[in-house]
N, C-alpha and C positions, 0 to 999 in steps of 0.2 A: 504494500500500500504506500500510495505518495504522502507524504506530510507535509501540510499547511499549517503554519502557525498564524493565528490571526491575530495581530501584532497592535495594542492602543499605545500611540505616541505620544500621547499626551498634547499638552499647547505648545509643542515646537522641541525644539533642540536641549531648551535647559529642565523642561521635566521630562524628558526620555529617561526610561528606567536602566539599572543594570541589566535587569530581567528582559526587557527589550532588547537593547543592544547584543544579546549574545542570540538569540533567535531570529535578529535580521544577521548576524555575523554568520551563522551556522549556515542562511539560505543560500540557494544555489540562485533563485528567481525572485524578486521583488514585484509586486504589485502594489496598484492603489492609486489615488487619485494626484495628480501632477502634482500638485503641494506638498504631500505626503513623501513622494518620492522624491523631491530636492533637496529635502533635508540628508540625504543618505547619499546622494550624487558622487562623496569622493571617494566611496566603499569600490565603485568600479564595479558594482554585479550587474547583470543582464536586468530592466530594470521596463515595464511594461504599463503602461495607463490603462491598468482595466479594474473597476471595481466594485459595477453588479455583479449580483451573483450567480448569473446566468452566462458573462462574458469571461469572468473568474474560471468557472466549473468547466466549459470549453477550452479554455487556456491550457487548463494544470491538466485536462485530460489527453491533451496534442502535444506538450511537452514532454520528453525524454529526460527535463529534471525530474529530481526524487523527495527534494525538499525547496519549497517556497514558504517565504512570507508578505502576507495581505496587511497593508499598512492602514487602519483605521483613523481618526483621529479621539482626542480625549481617551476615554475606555471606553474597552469593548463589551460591558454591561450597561452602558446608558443611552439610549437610546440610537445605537449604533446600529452599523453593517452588520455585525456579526451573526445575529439572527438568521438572517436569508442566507447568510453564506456557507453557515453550518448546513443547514437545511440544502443547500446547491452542491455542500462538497460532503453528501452522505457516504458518497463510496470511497474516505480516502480516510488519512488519519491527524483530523484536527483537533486542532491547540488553541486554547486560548492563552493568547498574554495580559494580564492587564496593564491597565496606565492610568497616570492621573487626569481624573475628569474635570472639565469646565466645574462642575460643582463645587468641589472640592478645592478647586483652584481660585474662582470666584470667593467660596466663603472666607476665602483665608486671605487673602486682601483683603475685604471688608471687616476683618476681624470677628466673626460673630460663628457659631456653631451651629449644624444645621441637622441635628438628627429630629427634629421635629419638624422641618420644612416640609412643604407636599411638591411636588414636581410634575411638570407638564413642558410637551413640547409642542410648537404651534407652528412645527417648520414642515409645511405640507400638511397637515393635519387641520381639521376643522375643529375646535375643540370649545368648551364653555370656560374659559380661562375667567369670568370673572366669578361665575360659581364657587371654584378651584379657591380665589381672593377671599370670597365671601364666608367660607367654613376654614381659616388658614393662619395664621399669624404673617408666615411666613409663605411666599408661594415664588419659587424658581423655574424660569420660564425659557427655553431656548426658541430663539425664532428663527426667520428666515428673509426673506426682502417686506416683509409685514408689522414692522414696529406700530405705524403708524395707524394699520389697522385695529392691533392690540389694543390701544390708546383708545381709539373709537369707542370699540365694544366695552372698554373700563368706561367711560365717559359716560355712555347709553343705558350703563348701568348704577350710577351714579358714584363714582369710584374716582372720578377726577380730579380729586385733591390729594387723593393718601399717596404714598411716598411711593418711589420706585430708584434701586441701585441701577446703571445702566453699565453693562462691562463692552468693550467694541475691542473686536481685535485681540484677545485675550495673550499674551503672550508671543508675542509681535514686535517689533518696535514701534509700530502706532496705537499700541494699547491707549486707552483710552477709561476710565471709573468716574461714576457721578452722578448723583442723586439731584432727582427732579420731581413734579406731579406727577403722575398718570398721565394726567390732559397735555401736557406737554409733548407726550409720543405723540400728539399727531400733528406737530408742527413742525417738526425734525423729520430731517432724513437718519438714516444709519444705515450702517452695512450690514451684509448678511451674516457678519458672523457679531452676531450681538446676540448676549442674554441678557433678561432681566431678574431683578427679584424686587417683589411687591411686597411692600411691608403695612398693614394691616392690625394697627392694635388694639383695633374696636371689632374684630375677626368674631363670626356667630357661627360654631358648629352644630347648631340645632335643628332641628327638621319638623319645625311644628305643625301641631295640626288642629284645627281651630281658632286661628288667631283672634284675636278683640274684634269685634266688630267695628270700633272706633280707631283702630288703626288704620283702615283704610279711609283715602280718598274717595267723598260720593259727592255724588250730583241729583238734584232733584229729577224726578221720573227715570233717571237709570236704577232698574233692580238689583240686590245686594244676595245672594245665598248667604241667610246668615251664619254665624258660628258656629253652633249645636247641630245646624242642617251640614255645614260645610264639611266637619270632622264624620259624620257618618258619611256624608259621599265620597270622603277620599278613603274610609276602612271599605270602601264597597269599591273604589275601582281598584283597589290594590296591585297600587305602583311599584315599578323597580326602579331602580337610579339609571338605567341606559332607555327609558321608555322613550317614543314616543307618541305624545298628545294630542287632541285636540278639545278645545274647550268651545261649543255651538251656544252661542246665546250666552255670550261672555259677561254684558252688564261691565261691572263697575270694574273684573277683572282679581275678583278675591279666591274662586276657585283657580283661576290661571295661576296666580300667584302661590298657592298653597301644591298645586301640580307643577311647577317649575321648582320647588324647594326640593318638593319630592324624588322628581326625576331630574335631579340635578346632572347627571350626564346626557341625557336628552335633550328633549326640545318640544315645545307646547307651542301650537298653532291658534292664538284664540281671534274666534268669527265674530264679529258684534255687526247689524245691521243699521246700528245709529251712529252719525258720523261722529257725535260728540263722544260716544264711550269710546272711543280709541286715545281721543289723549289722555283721559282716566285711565284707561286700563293702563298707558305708558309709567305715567306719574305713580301707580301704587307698582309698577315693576320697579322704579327707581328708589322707591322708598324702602321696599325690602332685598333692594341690591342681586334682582336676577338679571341675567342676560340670556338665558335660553325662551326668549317669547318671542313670537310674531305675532303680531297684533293685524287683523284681516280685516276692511270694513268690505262686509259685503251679503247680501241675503245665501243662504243655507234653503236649499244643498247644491246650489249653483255653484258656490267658490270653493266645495269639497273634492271635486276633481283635478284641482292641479296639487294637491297637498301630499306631503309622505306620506306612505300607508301609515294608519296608527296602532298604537299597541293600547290605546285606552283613550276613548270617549264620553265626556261627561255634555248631556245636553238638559242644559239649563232651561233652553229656550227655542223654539221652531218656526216660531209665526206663522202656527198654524200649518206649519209642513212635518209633521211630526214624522208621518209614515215616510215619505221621502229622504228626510233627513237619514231615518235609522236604514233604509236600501241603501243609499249612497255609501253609508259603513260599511254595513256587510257586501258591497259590494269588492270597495278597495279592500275589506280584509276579514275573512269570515270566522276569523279566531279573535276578533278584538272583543278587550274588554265595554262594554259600554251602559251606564250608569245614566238613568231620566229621573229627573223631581215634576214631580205632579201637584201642581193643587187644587185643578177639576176633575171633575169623575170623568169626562170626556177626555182626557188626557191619558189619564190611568187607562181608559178602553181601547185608543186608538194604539199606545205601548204595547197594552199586551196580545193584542191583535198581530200587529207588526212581528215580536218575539214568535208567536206560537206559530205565525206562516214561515218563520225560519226555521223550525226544527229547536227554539232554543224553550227551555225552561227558566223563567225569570226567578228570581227572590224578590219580595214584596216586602217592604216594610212599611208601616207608614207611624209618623212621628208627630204627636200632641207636643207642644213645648209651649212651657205657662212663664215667664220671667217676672221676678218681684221686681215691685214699685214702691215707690214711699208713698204711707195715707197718712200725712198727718206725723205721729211716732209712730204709726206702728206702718207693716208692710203687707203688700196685697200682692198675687201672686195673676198677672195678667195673663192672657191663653193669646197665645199667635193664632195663625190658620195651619189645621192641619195640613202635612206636606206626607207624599207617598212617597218612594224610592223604589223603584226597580234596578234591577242588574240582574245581567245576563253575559253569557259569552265567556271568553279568553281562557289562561291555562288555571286550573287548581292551585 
C-alpha cells in the first residue's frame, strides 16, 4: 500500500511542526494547494498542485511513488481537507499529521482561552452564525470573500454593536488583529483569509418556550398566539434544531420567533398576508436576536410553492383557505409535521376533514385558559376563548 501523510502546516513556516517537517522530509511527492507548496520549494521534491480529493486519489494512484504528503493548511481536524481525502484515499495507507490551527493561533494572540468557545465556518457554507452568537459567549468564525455578508446577517439580527476580534492574514507578514462592531463588517473589505471571533457577554443559551406575552412587539388588529396556547403548539410540533419551518398566518411573528429559537440550525419561512405584520414580525426577530426567519408577505397557499420543503408547519391562520393551505403541505412533503389552532367549530371540521382524506390521524386537544385579574384586592380568574389544537403527521 502507498502512504499519504496528510500533513496540517499550520499559519506558515514558523508554526510548522517537528512532527510535520519529518513526514514532508520522509515524502517522495508533495501535494496541495500552491501556497502550501512554496513554503517547502527548497526541499527540491517532485512537488504537484492538486488538492481535491478526487485529483489527489488519481494522482497517488498513476504515481510509481510509495510515499506522499498532502499539505493542508492550519490542522487537519478543523475544518479541513482531510475528510474527503481520507475518504478518496481509502485504498492506500493514510496518516494524519496535525498542526497548529487558526484557533489556536488566533486565541493566543488575543490572549484569552477558548475551550468554551463554539465554532463555525461560513466559508462556503450557509450557516445561522448569528444563532451560533446568540446561545455563545464566545463564537469563532472562519470565512471566506463574505465578511461583509456576516456583518449583515449580525446586523439583521440585531447584533450590531457587540464586539468582534478580526484576524487577516494570520501568520503572514501582512497579518493584520483588531477589534470593531459587528456593523462594521459590512463596510470593510477583507481578505479571504480572515477569521473572526464574536464576543457576546449578554450570550442566552436558552431555548424557551412560552415567552411573556409582553415581550413581544404588537400592533393593533394583528393577532398574537398567546403564551399558554404558544408553549403547547410548539410541544405538539416537536422541533429539532436542523428543522425546517414554516409558520402560515404569522401575525405578530411570536410563534416564528419561538420556532427559530427552537430550530436554531434551521430556518423558519413565516407567510403573513398583511403588509404591516412583516415589519413586526422583523422587529420581534431582532429583539430576541434570531437570524434564521424569512418573513413572506403574501396570501397562502399561493407563496407555499417556491419554499423549502418543510419539516414542520404551524398554521395559525388561512383566510379561509384552510383545506388548500394543509394540500399545499402535504403536497411539498407528506411526512411533515403540521400543527392548526382553531377557534371555530368550522375550522376544527374543515382540519379534520383535510387530515382524515390524507390517511392521517390527528391529536385533538383543545385548551380553556382562565388568567387572573385584579378586582379591587382581591383576584378574579378571566376565561379567554377556547382554542382547539390539532396535529398530525411527521416522525415519532
Amino acid at each position: 500500500m502507498k502512504k499519504v501523510s496528510i500533513v496540517g502546516v499550520g499559519l506558515g513556516e514558523s508554526t510548522i511542526t517537528d512532527h510535520a517537517r519529518q513526514a514532508i522530509a520522509q515524502a517522495e511527492v508533495l501535494l496541495g494547494a500552491p501556497r502550501m507548496l512554496e513554503l517547502f520549494k527548497d526541499l527540491n521534491k517532485a512537488s504537484y498542485p492538486h488538492y481535491l480529493p478526487g485529483d489527489v486519489a488519481a494522482f497517488v494512484a498513476d504515481e510509481d511513488a510509495q510515499q506522499f504528503a498532502v499539505l493542508v493548511s492550519g490542522d487537519v481536524g478543523f475544518y479541513s481537507a482531510a475528510a474527503g481525502l481520507t475518504e478518496a484515499l481509502a485504498a492506500h495507507d493514510v496518516q494524519f499529521v496535525p498542526g497548529i490551527s487558526t484557533v489556536s493561533a488566533f486565541f493566543a494572540k488575543l490572549k484569552l482561552p477558548w475551550q468554551d468557545a463554539a465554532f463555525v465556518s461560513a466559508h462556503g457554507r450557509d450557516i445561522n452564525i448569528a444563532d451560533t452568537v446568540r446561545r455563545n459567549r464566545l463564537t469563532f468564525c472562519l470565512t471566506g470573500n463574505n465578511t461583509s455578508e456576516i456583518g449583515a446577517v449580525m446586523c439583521k439580527a440585531g447584533f450590531g454593536d457587540i464586539k468582534v476580534c478580526i484576524g487577516e492574514n494570520l501568520g503572514m507578514e501582512n497579518e493584520r488583529v483588531r477589534k470593531v462592531n459587528a456593523g462594521a463588517l459590512t463596510q470593510e473589505c477583507h481578505p479571504s483569509l480572515t477569521v473572526l471571533l464574536f464576543m457576546n457577554g449578554a450570550y442566552d443559551d436558552r431555548s424557551p418556550c412560552g415567552l411573556p406575552d409582553e415581550s413581544f412587539v404588537r400592533l393593533a388588529g394583528i393577532p398574537m398566539t398567546k403564551s399558554e396556547t404558544r408553549a403547547l403548539v410548539l410541544s405538539k410540533l416537536k422541533l429539532r434544531p436542523d428543522f425546517v419551518c414554516w409558520d402560515i398566518g404569522a401575525g405578530t411573528g411570536s410563534v416564528t420567533v419561538e420556532m427559530a429559537l427552537s430550530a436554531y440550525r434551521g430556518h423558519v419561512y413565516a407567510v403573513e398576508r398583511r403588509v404591516d405584520g412583516i415589519p413586526l414580525i422583523e422587529q420581534n426577530c431582532i429583539a430576541f436576536h434570531v437570524g434564521n426567519v424569512t418573513a413572506i408577505c403574501a396570501e397562502a397557499p399561493e407563496a407555499l410553492g417556491p419554499l423549502p420543503v418543510p419539516d414542520a408547519v404551524f398554521i395559525g391562520g388561512s383566510g379561509g383557505e384552510l383545506g388548500r393551505v394543509i394540500s399545499a403541505v402535504l403536497d411539498k412533503n407528506r411526512g411533515a409535521r403540521i400543527v392548526v389552532t382553531a377557534v371555530t367549530l368550522e375550522t376544527v371540521s374543515a382540519a379534520l376533514t383535510m387530515f382524515e382524506d390524507a390517511g392521517l390521524e390527528p391529536e385533538i386537544v383543545q385548551v380553556n385558559i382562565a388568567r387572573g385579574k385584579h378586582a379591587g384586592k382581591s383576584h378574579l380568574m378571566e376565561a379567554q376563548n377556547p382554542i382547539t389544537i390539532l396535529s398530525a403527521g411527521g416522525k415519532a
